[in-house]
N, C-alpha and C positions, 0 to 999 in steps of 0.2 A: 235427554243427554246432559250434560257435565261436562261446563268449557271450563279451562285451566287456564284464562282469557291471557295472566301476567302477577308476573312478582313485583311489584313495591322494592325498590332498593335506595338502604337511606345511606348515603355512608361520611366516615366521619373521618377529618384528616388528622392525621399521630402529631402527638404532642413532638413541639420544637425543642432541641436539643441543643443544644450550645459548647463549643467545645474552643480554646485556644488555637493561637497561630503558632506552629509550631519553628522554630527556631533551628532544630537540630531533628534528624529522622529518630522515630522513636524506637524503643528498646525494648526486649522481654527474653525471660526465660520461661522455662518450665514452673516456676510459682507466681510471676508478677509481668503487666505490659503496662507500661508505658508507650500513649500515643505520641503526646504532646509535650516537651520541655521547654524552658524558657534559662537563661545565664542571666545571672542577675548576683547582689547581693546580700539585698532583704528584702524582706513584703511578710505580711501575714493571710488567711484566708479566711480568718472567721474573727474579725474583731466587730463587738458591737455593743448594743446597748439594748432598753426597751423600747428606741425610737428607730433606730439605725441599725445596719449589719453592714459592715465595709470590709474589704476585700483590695491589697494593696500590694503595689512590686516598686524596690528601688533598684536602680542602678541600670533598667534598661535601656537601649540605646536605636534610634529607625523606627520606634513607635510612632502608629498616626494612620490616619489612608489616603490612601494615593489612589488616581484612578483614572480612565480616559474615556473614548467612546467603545475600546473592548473590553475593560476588564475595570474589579477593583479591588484591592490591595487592602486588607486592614490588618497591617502590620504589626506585634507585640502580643505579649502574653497578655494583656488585659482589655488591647483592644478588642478581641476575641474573634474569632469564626464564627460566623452564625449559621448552624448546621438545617438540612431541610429537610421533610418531606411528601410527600403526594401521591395521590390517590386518583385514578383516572372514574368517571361516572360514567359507565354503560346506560344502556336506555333498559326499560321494563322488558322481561322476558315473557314470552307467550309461550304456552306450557300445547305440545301437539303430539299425535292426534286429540280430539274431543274423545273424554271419556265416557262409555255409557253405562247411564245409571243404573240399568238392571243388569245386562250381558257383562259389565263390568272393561276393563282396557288398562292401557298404561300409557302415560302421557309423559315426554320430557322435554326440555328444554336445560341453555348454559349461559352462564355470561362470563366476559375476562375482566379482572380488574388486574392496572397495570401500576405499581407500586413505585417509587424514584426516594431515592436516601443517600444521601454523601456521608453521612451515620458511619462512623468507622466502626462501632459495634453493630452494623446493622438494625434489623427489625422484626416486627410478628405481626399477624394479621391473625384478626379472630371475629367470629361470625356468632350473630346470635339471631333470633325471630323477638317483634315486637308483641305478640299473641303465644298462648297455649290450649291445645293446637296453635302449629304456625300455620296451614292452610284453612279458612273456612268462608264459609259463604252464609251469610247471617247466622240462626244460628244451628246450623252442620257443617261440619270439621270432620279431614280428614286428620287420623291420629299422627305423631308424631314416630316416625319410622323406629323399630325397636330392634335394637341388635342382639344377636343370640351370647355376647359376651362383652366385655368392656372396651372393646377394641371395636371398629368397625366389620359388618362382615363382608367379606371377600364378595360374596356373588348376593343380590340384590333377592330378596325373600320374604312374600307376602302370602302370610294366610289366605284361602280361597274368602272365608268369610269375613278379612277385615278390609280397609279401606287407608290406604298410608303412604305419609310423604316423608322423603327424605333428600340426601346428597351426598356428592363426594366429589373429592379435592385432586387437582392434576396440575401437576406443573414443578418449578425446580423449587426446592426449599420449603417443600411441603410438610405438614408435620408426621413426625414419625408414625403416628396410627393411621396414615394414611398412605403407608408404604407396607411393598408386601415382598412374600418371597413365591409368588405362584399359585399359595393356595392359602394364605394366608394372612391378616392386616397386624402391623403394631409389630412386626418381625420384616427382617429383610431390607432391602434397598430399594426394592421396584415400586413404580408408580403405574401400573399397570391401568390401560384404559377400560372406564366404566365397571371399577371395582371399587371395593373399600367404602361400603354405603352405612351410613351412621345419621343418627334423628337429630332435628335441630332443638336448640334450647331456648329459655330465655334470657340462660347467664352469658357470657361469652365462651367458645370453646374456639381454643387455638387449633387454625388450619397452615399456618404458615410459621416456618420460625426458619432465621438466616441470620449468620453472624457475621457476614461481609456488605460493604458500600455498593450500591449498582446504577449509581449516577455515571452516564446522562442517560443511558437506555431503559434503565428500569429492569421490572421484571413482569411478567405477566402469569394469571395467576387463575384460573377457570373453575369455576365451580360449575357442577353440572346438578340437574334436579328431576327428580322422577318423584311421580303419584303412579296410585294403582288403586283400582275398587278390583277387587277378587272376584269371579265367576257367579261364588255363591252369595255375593254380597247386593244389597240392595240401598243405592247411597243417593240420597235426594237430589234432584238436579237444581243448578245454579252456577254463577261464576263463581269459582274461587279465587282469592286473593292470599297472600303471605307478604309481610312487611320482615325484609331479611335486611340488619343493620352487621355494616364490615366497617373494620375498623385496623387500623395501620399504626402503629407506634413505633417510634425509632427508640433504641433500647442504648 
């Protein structure tokens, strides 16, 4: 038999973003947005040298922070906002049924990860494996799930003779190839359950993309995971492992 014991999940929190206190609600048209303004009468933003880079405002007025036991205030274009975000850490998934090595099976398992960004441009979340193969058990691996096109495919499909793992993405703000219109990924709006199954890489491949803030609730974000040893396939028995690295960046 062929246990699919658990995934290894490493994950890494999105670079800090920094963003002004804004003084006035900000602006946009159809060519330009402005989040953040400041009234003032001079400053520059890139004055420097080979030792220094300094960044300067005159004439503002209620700069400073203020603050109590509920809240705290950092007042002024320069004292700045300091923007966040986070990553929730699910435990190891355990991959079921046990597959068997000669009759072959399909094993799956999901975890959620639950993202938080006050990011006024929001964020992306993208997944990669630490291995290629990402699943193996010293040294046999099953391959890395292949899609019949550049897109995810719609309904999950595994040669009777091959042995392969893959995934797919569910939740809001998921990336466009992992939306369908029915019968199809990378077309449509729907996020259709336990469709749109695409191989993992070792680069990063974007599963998440949102251009809005979703502090304080966050957002949750489920990746779901299937192997499969095919009828006619004969795939050594062992535990296998996958080391899947996620990753959150506020944009």
């Amino acid at each position: 038999m062929i246990e699919l014991r658990k995934i290894f999940s490493i994950f890494l929190l999105g670079v800090l973003t920094l963003f002004p206190f804004a003084e006035t609600q900000g602006m946009q048209s159809s060519n330009y947005k402005i989040d953040q303004d400041s009234i003032n009468f001079g400053g520059t933003e890139d004055s420097g040298s080979a030792g220094y880079k300094m960044s300067d405002t005159m004439g503002e007025v209620g700069t400073g922070q203020g603050s109590s036991a509920s809240y705290v205030l950092n007042a002024g274009y320069r004292e700045m906002f300091q923007g966040y975000i986070s990553i929730s850490s699910p435990g190891d998934v355990a991959m079921i049924p046990a597959i068997g090595g000669i009759s072959g099976g399909v094993g799956n398992g999901s975890a959620v990860w639950n993202v938080k960004t006050d990011n006024p441009a929001g964020y992306q979340i993208s997944v990669k494996s630490a291995t290629s193969p990402a699943l193996q058990s010293g040294s046999n691996s099953f391959a890395d799930y292949t899609s019949s096109t550049a897109n995810p495919d719609y309904d999950w499909s595994v040669n009777t003779s091959s042995a392969e793992f893959g995934y797919t993405v569910e939740g809001n703000n998921a990336d466009s190839k992992f939306l369908d219109d029915g019968s199809a990924c990378g077309i449509g709006t729907g996020n259709t359950a336990d469709k749109c199954w695409f191989g993992f890489s070792t680069s990063d491949q974007l599963i998440v993309n949102s251009s809005a803030p979703n502090h304080p609730s966050g957002t949750d974000t489920t990746i779901k995971f299937r192997a499969e040893s095919g009828t006619s396939h004969s795939q050594p028995g062992g535990t296998y492992t996958a080391t899947i690295i996620v990753t959150a960046v506020a944009l």
